[in-house]
N, C-alpha and C positions, 0 to 999 in steps of 0.2 A: 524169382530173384528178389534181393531185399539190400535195402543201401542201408551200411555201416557208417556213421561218423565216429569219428577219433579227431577228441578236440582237445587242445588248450585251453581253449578258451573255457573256463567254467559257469559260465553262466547261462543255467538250465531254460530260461525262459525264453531266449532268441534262439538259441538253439532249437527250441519247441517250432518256432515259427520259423526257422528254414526247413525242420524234419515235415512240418503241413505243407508248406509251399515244394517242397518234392514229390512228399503223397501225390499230391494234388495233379502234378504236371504228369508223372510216371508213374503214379496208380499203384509204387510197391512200398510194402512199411519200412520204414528206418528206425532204426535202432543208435542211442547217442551212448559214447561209451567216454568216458573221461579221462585224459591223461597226463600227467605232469610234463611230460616233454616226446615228442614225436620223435627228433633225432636229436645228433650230439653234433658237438663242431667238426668233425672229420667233414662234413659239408660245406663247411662257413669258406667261403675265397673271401679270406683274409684282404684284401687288395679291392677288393670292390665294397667289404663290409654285407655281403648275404650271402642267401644261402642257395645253391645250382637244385634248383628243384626235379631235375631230371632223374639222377641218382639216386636224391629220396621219395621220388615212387618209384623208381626200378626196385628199390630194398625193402618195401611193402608186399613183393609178388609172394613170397613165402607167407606172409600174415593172410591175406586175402582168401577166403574160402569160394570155393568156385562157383556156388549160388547166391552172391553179393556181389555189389559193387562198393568200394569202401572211399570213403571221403574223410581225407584229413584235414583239419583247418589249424592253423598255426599263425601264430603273433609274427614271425620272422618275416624277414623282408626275402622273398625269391625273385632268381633273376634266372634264365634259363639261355644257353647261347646262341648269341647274335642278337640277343634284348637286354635292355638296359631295367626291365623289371617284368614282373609279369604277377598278373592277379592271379591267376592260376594256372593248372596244367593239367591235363588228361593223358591217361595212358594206358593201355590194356584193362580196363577193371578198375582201377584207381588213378583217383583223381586229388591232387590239394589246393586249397586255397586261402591264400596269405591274406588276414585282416590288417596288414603293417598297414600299406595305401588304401585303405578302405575309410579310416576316421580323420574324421575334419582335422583333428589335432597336427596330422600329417602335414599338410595344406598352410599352418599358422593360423588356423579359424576355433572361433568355440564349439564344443562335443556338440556334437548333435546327435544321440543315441536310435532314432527313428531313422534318421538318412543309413546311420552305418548300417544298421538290420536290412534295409532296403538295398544295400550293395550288397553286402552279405549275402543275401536269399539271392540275387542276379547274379553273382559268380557260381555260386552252390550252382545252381539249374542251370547255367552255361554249361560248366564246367562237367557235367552229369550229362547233359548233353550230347557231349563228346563222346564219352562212355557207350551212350547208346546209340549211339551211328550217326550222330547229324556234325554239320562241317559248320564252318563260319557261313552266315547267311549276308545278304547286301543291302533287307533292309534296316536300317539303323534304330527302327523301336524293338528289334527282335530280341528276344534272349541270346540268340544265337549270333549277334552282332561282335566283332569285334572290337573291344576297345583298346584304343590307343592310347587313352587315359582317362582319368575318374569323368572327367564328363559326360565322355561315351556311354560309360554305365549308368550315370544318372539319366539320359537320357530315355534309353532303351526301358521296355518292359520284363516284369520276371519271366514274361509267357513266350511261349513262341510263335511266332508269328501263324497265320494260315498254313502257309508253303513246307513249314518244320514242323505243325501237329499232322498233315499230313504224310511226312516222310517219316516220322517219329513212326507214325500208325503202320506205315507200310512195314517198316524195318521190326515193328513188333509181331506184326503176323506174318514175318517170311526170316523167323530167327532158325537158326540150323537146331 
């Protein structure tokens, strides 16, 4: 297997350092591929102002080749239902993750271009996570931690705790 990014975002050098911080955790190469826009407004709920991330990774399943996992990152704000936002979403194979709540500017605070990479890379590996069989975990520095909001994830580590490199490993050597 091999994780695809499709990003918005074009800036090769964070990118570089979420594609290490995935190696790193899941041992497969990633590949970053560039693109001017993921989806169009046929997603957008008008009414709330974002965009239902559920329907744009269902409309990925045709992109997605069946020895990858493929990671979208998008500028857009997603909301998925019955939540009022969401950093990101997993789903068969493909995964996205919205940079909109990730930069200070969000918040009313000054950029801080290190913090955002540091979210950035914890959603990427969360959210990849999913992908590869592991659930939400309970303890709160974990990757696999859920957050409820930006401080969750600043709290939490990009790794996974003991209990998710162990369930990781198990789920790697007992794949069909």
């Amino acid at each position: 297997m091999r994780i695809r990014i499709l990003s918005e975002l074009h800036d090769r050098r964070i990118l570089e350092k979420v594609a290490e911080a995935l190696k790193e955790i899941y041992g497969e190469d990633v590949v970053i591929e560039f693109v001017d826009r993921l989806f169009d407004e046929t997603f957008l709920n008008p009414s709330r102002g974002q965009y239902d991330a559920w329907p744009i990774v269902q409309s990925y399943r045709s992109v997605r080749a069946d020895d990858e996992y493929l990671l979208l990152i998008t500028d857009k704000d997603l909301y998925a239902a019955g939540l009022n936002y969401v950093f990101g979403l997993a789903w068969h194979g493909i995964a996205i993750v919205s940079t909109h709540r990730l930069t200070q500017e969000f918040y009313g605070l000054e950029p801080d271009r290190e913090l955002f990479v540091e979210r950035l890379i914890k959603e990427a590996v969360h959210e990849l996570g999913h992908l590869h069989g592991l659930t939400h975990c309970s303890d709160k520095r974990c990757v696999m931690a859920f957050s409820n909001w930006i401080g969750d994830t600043d709290y939490k580590s990009y790794r996974p705790c003991y209990k998710c490199r162990g369930r990781l490993k198990f789920l790697r050597t007992h794949e069909p």
